[in-house]
C-alpha positions as CSV (number, residue, x, y, z in Angstrom):
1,X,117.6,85.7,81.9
2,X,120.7,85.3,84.2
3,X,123.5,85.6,81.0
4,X,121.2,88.9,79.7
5,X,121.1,90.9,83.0
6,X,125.2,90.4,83.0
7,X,125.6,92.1,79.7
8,X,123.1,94.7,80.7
9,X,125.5,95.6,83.9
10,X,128.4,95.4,82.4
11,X,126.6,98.0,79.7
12,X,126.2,100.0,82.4
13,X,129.4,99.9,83.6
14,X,129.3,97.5,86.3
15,X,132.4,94.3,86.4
16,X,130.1,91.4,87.0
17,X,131.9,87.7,87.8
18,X,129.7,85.4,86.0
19,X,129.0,81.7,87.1
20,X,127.5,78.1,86.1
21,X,127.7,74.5,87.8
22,X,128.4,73.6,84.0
23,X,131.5,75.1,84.0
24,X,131.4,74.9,79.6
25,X,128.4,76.9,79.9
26,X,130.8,80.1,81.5
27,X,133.7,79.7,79.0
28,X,131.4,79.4,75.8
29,X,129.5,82.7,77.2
30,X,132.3,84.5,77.8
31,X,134.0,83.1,73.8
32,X,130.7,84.2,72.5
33,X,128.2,86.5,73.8
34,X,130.5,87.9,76.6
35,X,133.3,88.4,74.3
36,X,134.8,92.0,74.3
37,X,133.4,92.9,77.3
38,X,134.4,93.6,81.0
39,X,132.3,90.3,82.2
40,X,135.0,87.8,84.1
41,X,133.9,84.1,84.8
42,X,134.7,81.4,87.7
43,X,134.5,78.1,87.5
44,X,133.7,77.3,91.3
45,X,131.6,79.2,93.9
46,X,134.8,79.4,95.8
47,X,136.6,81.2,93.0
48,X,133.6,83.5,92.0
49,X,133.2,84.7,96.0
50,X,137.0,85.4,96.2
51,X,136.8,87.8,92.6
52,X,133.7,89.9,94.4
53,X,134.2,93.4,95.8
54,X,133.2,93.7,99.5
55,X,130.4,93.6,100.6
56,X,129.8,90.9,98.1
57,X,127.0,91.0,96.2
58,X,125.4,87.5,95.0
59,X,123.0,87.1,92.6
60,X,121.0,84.1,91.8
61,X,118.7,83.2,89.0
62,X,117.6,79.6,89.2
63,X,114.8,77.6,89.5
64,X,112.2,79.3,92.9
65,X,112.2,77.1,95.3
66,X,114.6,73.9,96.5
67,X,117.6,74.9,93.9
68,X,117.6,78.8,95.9
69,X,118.0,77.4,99.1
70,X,120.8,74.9,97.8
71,X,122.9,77.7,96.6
72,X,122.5,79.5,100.1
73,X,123.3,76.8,101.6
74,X,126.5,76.0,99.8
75,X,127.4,80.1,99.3
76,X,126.6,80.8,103.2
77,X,130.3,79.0,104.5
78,X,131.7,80.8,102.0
79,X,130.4,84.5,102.6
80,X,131.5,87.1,105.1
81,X,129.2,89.2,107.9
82,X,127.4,92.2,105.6
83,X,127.7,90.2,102.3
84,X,124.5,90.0,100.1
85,X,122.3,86.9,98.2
86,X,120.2,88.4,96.1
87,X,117.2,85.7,94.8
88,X,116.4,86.6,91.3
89,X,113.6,83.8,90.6
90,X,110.8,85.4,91.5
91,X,110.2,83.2,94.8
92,X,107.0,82.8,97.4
93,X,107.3,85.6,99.5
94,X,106.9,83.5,102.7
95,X,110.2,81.8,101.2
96,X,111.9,85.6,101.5
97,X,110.8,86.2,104.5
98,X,112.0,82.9,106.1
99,X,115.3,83.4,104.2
100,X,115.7,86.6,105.3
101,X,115.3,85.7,109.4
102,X,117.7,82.6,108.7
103,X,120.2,84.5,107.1
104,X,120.1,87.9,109.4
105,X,120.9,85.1,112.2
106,X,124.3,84.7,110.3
107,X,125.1,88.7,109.4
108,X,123.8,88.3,106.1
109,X,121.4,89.9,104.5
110,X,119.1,88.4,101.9
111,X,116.7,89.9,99.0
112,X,114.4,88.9,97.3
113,X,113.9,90.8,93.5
114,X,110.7,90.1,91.2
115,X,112.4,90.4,87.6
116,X,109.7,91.4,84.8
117,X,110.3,91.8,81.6
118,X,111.4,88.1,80.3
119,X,114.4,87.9,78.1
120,X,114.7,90.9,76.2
121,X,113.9,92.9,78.9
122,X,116.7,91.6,81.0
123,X,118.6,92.3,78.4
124,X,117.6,96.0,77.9
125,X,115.8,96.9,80.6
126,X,113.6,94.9,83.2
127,X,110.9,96.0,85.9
128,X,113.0,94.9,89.1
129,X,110.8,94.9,92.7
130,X,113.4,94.6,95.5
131,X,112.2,93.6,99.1
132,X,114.1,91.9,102.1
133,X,116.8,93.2,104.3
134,X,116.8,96.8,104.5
135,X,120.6,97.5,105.1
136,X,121.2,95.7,101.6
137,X,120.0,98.5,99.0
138,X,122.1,100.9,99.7
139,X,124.6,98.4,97.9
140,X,122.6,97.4,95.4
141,X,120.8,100.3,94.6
142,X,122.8,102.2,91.6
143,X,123.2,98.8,90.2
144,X,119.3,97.8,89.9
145,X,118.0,101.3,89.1
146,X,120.9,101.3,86.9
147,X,119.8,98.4,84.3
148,X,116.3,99.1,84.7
149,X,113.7,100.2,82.3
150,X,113.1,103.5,82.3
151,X,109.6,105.4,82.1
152,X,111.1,109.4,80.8
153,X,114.5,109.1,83.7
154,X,112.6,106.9,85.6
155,X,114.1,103.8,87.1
156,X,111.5,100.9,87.0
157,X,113.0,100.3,90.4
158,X,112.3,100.8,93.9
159,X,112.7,99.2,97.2
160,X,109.5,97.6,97.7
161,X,109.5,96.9,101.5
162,X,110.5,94.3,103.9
163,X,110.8,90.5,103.5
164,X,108.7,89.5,100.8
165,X,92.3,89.5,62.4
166,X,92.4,91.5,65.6
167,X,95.8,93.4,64.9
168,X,94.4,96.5,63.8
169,X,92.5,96.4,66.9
170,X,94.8,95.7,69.3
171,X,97.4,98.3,67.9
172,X,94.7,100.6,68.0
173,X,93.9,99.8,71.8
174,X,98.2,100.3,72.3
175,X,97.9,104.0,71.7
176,X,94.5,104.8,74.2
177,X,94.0,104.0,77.8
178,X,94.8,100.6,77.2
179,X,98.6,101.3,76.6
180,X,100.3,98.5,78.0
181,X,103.0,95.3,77.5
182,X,100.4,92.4,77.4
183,X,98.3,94.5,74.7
184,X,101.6,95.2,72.6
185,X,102.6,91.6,73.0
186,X,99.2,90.1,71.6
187,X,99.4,92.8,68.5
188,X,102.8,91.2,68.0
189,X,101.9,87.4,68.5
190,X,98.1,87.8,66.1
191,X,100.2,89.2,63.2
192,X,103.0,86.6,63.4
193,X,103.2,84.1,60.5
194,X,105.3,80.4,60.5
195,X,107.2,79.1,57.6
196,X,104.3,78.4,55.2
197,X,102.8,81.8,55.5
198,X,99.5,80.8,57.9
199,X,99.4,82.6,61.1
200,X,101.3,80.8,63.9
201,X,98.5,81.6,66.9
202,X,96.1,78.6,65.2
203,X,99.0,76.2,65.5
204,X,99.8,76.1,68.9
205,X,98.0,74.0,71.3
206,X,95.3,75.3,73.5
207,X,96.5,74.1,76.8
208,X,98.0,76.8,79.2
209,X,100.9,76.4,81.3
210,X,102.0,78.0,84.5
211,X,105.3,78.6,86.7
212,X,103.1,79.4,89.8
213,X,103.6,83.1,90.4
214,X,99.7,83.1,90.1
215,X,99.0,80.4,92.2
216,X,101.1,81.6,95.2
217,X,99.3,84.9,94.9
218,X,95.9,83.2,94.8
219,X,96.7,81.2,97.8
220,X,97.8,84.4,99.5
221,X,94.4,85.8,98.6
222,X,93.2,82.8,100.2
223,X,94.8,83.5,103.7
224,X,94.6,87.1,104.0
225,X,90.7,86.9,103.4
226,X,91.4,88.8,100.7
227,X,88.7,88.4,97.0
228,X,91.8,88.6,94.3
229,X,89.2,86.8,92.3
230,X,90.7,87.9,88.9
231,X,94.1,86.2,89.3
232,X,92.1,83.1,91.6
233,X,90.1,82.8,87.7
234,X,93.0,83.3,85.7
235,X,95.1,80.2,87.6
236,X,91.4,78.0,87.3
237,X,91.3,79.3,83.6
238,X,94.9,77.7,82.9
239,X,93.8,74.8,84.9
240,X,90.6,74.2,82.8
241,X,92.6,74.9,79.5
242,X,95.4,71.9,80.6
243,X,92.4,69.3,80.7
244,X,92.6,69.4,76.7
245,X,92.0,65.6,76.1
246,X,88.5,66.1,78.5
247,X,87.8,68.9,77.1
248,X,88.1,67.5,73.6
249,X,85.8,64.7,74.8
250,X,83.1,66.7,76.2
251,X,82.5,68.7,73.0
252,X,81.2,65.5,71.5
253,X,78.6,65.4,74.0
254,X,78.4,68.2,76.2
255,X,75.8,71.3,74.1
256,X,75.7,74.9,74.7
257,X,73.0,77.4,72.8
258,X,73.2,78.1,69.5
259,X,72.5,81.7,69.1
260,X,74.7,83.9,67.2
261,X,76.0,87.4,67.3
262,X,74.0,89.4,64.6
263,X,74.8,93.0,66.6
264,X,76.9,96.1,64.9
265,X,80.4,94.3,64.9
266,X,82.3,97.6,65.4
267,X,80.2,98.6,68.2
268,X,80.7,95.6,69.8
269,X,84.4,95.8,69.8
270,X,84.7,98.9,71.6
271,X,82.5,97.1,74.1
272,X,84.9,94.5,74.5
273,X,87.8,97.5,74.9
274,X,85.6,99.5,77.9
275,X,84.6,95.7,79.2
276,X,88.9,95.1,79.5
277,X,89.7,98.5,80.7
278,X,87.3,97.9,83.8
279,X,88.6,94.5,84.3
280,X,92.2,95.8,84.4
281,X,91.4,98.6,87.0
282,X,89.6,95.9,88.8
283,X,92.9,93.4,88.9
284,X,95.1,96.4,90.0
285,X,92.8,97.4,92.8
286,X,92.7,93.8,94.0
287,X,96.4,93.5,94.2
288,X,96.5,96.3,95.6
289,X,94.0,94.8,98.8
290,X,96.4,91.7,98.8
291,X,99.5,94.0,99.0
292,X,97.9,95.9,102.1
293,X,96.5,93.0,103.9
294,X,100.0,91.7,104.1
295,X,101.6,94.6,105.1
296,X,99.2,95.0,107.8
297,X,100.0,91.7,108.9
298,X,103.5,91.9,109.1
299,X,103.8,95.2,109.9
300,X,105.6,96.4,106.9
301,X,105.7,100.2,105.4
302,X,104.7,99.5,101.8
303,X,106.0,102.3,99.2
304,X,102.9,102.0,96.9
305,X,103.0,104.6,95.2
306,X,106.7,103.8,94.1
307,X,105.5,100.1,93.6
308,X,103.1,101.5,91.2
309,X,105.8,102.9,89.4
310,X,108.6,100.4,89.2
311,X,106.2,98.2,86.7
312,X,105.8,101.0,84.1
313,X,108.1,100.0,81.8
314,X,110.6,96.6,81.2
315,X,107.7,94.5,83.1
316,X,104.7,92.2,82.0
317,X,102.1,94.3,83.8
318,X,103.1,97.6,82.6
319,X,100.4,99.8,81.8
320,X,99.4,103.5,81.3
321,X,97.6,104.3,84.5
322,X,100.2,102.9,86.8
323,X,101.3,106.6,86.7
324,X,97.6,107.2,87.8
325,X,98.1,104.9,90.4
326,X,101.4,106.6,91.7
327,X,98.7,109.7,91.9
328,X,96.1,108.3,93.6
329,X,98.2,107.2,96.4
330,X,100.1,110.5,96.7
331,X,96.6,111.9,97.0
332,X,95.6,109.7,99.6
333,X,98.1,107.5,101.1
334,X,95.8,105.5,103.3
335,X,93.5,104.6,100.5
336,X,91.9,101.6,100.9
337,X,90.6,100.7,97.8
338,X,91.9,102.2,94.2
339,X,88.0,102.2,93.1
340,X,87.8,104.7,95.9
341,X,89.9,107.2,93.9
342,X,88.1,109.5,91.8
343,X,90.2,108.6,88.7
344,X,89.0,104.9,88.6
345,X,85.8,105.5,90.3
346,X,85.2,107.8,87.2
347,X,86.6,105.3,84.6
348,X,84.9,102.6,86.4
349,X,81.5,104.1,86.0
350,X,82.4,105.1,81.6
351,X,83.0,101.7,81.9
352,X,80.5,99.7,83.4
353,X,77.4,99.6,80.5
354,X,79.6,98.5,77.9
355,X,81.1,95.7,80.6
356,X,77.4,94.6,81.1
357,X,76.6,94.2,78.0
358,X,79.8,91.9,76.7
359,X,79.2,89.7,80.0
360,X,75.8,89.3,79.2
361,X,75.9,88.7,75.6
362,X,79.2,85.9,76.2
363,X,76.7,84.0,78.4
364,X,73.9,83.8,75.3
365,X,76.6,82.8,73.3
366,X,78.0,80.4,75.1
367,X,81.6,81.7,75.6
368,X,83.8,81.6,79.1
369,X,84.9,84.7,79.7
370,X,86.0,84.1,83.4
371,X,88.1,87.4,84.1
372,X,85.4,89.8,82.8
373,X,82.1,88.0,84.5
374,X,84.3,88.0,88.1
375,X,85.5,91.4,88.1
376,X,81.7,92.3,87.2
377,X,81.0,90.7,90.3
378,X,83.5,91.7,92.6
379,X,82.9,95.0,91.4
380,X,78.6,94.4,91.9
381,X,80.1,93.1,95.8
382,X,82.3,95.6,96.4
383,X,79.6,98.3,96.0
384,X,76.8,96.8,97.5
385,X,76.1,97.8,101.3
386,X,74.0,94.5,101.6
387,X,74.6,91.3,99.9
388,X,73.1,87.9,101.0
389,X,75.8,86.5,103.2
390,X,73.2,87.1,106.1
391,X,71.8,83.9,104.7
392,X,75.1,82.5,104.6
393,X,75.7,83.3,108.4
394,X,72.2,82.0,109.4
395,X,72.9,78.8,107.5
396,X,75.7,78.1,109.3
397,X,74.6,78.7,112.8
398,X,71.4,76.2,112.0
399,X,73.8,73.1,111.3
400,X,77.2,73.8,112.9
401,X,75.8,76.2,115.8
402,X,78.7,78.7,114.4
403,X,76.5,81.9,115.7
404,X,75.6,85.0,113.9
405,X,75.6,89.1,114.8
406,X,73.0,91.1,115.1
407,X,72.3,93.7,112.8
408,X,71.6,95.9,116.3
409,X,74.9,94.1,118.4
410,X,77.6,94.1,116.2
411,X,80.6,92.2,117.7
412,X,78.1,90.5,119.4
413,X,78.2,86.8,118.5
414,X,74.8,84.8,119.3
415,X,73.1,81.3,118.7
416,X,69.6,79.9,117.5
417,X,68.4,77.4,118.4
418,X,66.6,77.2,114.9
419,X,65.1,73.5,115.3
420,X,63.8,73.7,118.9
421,X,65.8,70.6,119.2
422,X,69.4,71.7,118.5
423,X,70.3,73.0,121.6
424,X,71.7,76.4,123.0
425,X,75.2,75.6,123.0
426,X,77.5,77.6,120.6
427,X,80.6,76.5,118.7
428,X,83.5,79.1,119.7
429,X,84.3,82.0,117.6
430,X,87.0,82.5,114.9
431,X,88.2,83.3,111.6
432,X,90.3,81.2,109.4
C-alpha cells in the first residue's frame, strides 16, 4: 500500500521522499519499482524530515495501533510547529482523536485518512476519507484529491470532519442497481481457476479473518446506543467461521432439516438480488445512524453528503446509489434516517416481498444467512411504533427495581412494587 500511493503521487506530479526502518527495503524500491521516477529515499527519519518541504507533510502506513504512536513519538522531536502526521492505517477513531489533542498541545496537527481500495487501488486510485485537524487540508488537499479515484472529475476525496457457477449472475447484478466493488470482486474471484484448471474458491479454507475495522465500528455501535446490527453480524459471522475445527465436529452430530429447494431456480435468484439490495440500503442507513450519533456527541459538522461521495469509486464499499445518497442529504440535510428518504423508502418497499421470502425459505433449509435475517429485523423494528420492550422495561423494574415510564408520563421514571414484598425503593436512573 505505502510503496503504491508513492508512485501514484509521483504520477501525479508530486516529489515524495520515501522511507523504511529496513533501510534495503528503500534502495531495492527505488533500483526497481521506483526507478525512473522523481521518488527520493532516506535512510533515517532524521534524513527524510530534513528532505521535506515546509510545512512538512508525514505520511504513515503501518500497522493501527502501538507501531502509529511509535513513529509519532520518534518523528514529534524531529518536526517543527505547523508540520503534519498523516495516519494512513485506518486507526480507531478514539485513537485520532486522542492523537489529534496530544499533538495540537505541541503545534502539530495530526490526521487521520481511511485508505480504501487495497493495493491496486493505491496504486491507481484509492477512496481516501480525511478527518482530524482542520488547519491541515489546506496542505494536503491537491495531493489527496489528486491521487484519488475519480467518479466522472470527481475526487473520491473529501474532508470528512474533525478528529476521527454464479458468474453470469453476478456480472449481471454489476450492470443494475447493484453496481458496486464487492459485487465486481466476487464475479472476479467465482470465475478464477488454480494451476490444474478447478476453480480456486473450493480450495481455500472456510475460516474468515479480520483486521478489526469491523469490530471497532461494532463496539462503537455499542456505545452510542446505536443497532449497526449488520456490521455487529458480519464481525460474529467471521467469528463463527474461525471455529472451523468445532464446527467440523458439530456436523457429525449436530442435525438440521432436510428439506430441499424444489422452487423455480431463476425466480429464486432474483429474489436473492432484491433480498441483497435491501440489505445493502439497510447497512448504509445504519452507518449512517453511527456516523451521526457521534457527531452529535462530539459536536462535529459531518459533510455527509460529501462522505457519501468520496467512496464511489477506488474504495471497497463503492456502490451505485452512494450518488443517491449524496441526493438525499442535499434534499434534507437533517435527515435522520436514509429509509426516511423517498428513494430508499421506495426501493425498500420493491424490495421487501422478495427479502421475505429468501429469509424465510434459508430458515427451512437450514442455511445462516445472518446479514439478510438482521436487516429484516432491524428494518421490521425500525418501522414498528410499538415493539415489546415494554415487557423488557417491566422485567427489569420487577427484579432490579430499575423503574419504568408511563405510557401517559413520559420522562417520568416510576417503580412497582410488583411482589408486594419488594419494596418501594427505586434504583437511580441512567443510561449506559
Amino acid at each position: 500500500m505505502g510503496q503504491n500511493l508513492i508512485l501514484n503521487m509521483n504520477d501525479h506530479g508530486f516529489v515524495v521522499c520515501a522511507f523504511n526502518r529496513t533501510v534495503e527495503k528503500v534502495d531495492h524500491f527505488l533500483a526497481n519499482e521506483a526507478k525512473g521516477t522523481k521518488v527520493i529515499g532516506a535512510h533515517s527519519l532524521q534524513e527524510m524530515v530534513g528532505k521535506l518541504k515546509k510545512p512538512r507533510r508525514v505520511m504513515l502506513m503501518v500497522k493501527a495501533g502501538a507501531a502509529v504512536d511509535a513513529f509519532i513519538e520518534k518523528l514529534v522531536p524531529l518536526l517543527e510547529k505547523g508540520d503534519i502526521i498523516i495516519d494512513g492505517g485506518n486507526s480507531e477513531y478514539v485513537d485520532t482523536q486522542r492523537r489529534c489533542k496530544e499533538l495540537a498541545v505541541k503545534g502539530l496537527h495530526f490526521v487521520g485518512s481511511g485508505v480504501s481500495g487495497g493495493e491496486d487501488g493505491a496504486r491507481y486510485g484509492p477512496s481516501l476519507m480525511p478527518g482530524g485537524a482542520p488547519a491541515a487540508w489546506p496542505a494536503i488537499k491537491p495531493i489527496f484529491q489528486g491521487i484519488a479515484a475519480k467518479v466522472g472529475s470527481e475526487p473520491c476525496c473529501d474532508w470528512v470532519g474533525e478528529d476521527g457457477a454464479g458468474v453470469g449472475v453476478f456480472t449481471t447484478w454489476n450492470k443494475g442497481d447493484l453496481d458496486s466493488f464487492l459485487i465486481e470482486i466476487t464475479r472476479d474471484i467465482l470465475k478464477f481457476k488454480d494451476t490444474d484448471g478447478k476453480y480456486l474458491l473450493e480450495k481455500i479454507r472456510d475460516s474468515a479473518g479480520q483486521k478489526g475495522t469491523g469490530k471497532w465500528t461494532a463496539i462503537a455501535a455499542l456505545q452510542y446506543g446505536q443497532p449497526v446490527t449488520l456490521i455487529g453480524e458480519s464481525v460474529f459471522a467471521r467469528c463463527l467461521s474461525s471455529l472451523k475445527d468445532a464446527r467440523v465436529e458439530a456436523s457429525k452430530s449436530l442435525k438440521g432439516p432436510d428439506a430441499k429447494f424444489t422452487g423455480d431456480k431463476k425466480a429464486f435468484v432474483e429474489h436473492i438480488r432484491m433480498a441483497l439490495y435491501a440489505s445493502k440500503i439497510i447497512s448504509y442507513a445504519q452507518g449512517f445512524m453511527l456516523m451521526r450519533s457521534a457527531a452529535d456527541e462530539f459536536g462535529w459538522h459531518l459533510n455527509y453528503g460529501g462522505i457519501a461521495l468520496m467512496w464511489r469509486g477506488g474504495c471497497i464499499i463503492r456502490s451505485k446509489f452512494l450518488g443517491n445518497i449524496k441526493a438525499a442529504y442535499e434534499k434534507t440535510p437533517d435527515l435522520s434516517n436514509l429509509l426516511l428518504d423517498e428513494f430508499f423508502r421506495n426501493a425498500i418497499h420493491n424490495c421487501q416481498a422478495s427479502w421475505r421470502i429468501v429469509v424465510s425459505e434459508a430458515a427451512r433449509l437450514g442455511l445462516p444467512t445472518p446479514c439478510f435475517s438482521t436487516a429484516l429485523a432491524f428494518y421490521d423494528g425500525y418501522r414498528s411504533g410499538w415493539l415489546p420492550a415494554n415487557l423488557i422495561q417491566a422485567q427489569r423494574d420487577y427484579f432490579g427495581a430499575h423503574t419504568y415510564e408511563r405510557l401517559t408520563a413520559p420522562g417520568k421514571y416510576e417503580h412497582t412494587n410488583w411482589t408486594g414484598h419488594g419494596g418501594n425503593v427505586s434504583s437511580s436512573t441512567y443510561q449506559a
